[in-house]
C-alpha positions in Angstrom: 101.8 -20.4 -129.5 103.7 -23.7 -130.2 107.1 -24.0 -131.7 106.1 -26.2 -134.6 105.1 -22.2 -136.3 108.4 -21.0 -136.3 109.3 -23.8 -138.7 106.7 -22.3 -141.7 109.2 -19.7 -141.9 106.7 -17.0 -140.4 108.2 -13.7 -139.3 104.9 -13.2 -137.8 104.5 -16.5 -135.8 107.9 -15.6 -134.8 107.9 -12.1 -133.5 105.1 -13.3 -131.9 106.3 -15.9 -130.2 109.3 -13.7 -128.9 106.5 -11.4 -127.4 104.4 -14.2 -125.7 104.3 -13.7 -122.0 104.8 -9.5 -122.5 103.2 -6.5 -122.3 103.3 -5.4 -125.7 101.8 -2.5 -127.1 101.4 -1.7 -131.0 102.4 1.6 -133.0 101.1 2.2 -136.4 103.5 3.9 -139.2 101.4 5.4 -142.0 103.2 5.2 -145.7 103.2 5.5 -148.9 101.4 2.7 -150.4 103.7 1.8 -153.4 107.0 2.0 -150.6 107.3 -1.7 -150.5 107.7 -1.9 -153.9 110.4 1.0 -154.4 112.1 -0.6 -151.9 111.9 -4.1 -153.5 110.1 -5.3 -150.0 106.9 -7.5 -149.4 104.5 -5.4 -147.2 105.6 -8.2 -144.5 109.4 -7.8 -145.4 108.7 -3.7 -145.0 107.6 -4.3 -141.8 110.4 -6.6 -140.6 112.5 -4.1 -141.8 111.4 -0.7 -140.0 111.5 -2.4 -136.5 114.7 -3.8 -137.4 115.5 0.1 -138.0 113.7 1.4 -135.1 115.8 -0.9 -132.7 118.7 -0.5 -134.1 118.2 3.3 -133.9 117.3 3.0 -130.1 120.5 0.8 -129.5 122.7 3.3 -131.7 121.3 6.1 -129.2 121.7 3.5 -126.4 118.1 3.7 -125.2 118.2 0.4 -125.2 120.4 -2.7 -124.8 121.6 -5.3 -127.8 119.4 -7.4 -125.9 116.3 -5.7 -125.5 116.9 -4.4 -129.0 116.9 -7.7 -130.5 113.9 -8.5 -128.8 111.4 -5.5 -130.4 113.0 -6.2 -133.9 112.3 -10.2 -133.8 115.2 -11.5 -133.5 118.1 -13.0 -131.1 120.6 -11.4 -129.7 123.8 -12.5 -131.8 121.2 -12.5 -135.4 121.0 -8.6 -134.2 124.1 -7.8 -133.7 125.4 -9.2 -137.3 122.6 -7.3 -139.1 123.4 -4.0 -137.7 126.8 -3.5 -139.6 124.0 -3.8 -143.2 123.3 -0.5 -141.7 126.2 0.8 -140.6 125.7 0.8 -136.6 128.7 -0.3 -134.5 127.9 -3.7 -132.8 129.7 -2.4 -130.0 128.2 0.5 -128.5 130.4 2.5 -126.1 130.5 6.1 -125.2 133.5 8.0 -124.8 133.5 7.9 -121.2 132.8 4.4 -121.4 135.9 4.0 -123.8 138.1 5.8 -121.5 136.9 4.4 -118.6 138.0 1.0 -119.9 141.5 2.0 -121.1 142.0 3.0 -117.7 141.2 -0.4 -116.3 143.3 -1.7 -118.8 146.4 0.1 -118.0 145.9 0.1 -114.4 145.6 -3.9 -114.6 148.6 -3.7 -116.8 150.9 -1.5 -115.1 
């Protein structure tokens, strides 16, 4: 697909483009037909929206990276990471070990 799509403004020509060159496989999510409209969404801007959700989910989980979450919900990296505080997610995703394994570091570096 060439670039000159992404400047229409399509979400579609985007994601798409971000998926050229993968193995992609689709998922279908049956709902309520007058959802787009309770949630003041275009059926387009619904659909943005759950895989937006269903990334940040995974990442939240860590199931997968920022990276690779970015990727299935269309957009880059850093766009992914500022739009997951609109949902409450922490950007940065560490478990406790994680956490403490780093304050070790840190105090062993430091002391």
């Amino acid at each position: 697909m060439c670039h000159e799509n992404l400047l229409t403004g399509s979400w579609e020509a985007f994601y798409i483009w971000v998926m050229a060159g993968t193995d992609t496989k689709q998922a279908v999510i049956e709902y309520p037909s007058g959802l787009p409209e309770l949630l003041k969404l275009s059926d387009l801007e619904l659909t943005h929206e759950l895989l937006f959700l269903a990334a940040a989910k995974l990442y939240e989980i860590g199931r997968l990276s920022s990276g690779k979450a970015a990727r299935l919900a269309g957009m880059n990296r850093m766009t992914f990471l500022r739009e997951l505080d609109r949902i409450g997610v922490a950007a940065i995703n560490l478990r406790d070990e994680q956490i403490e394994a780093e304050i070790r570091a840190a105090r062993e570096m430091a002391g």
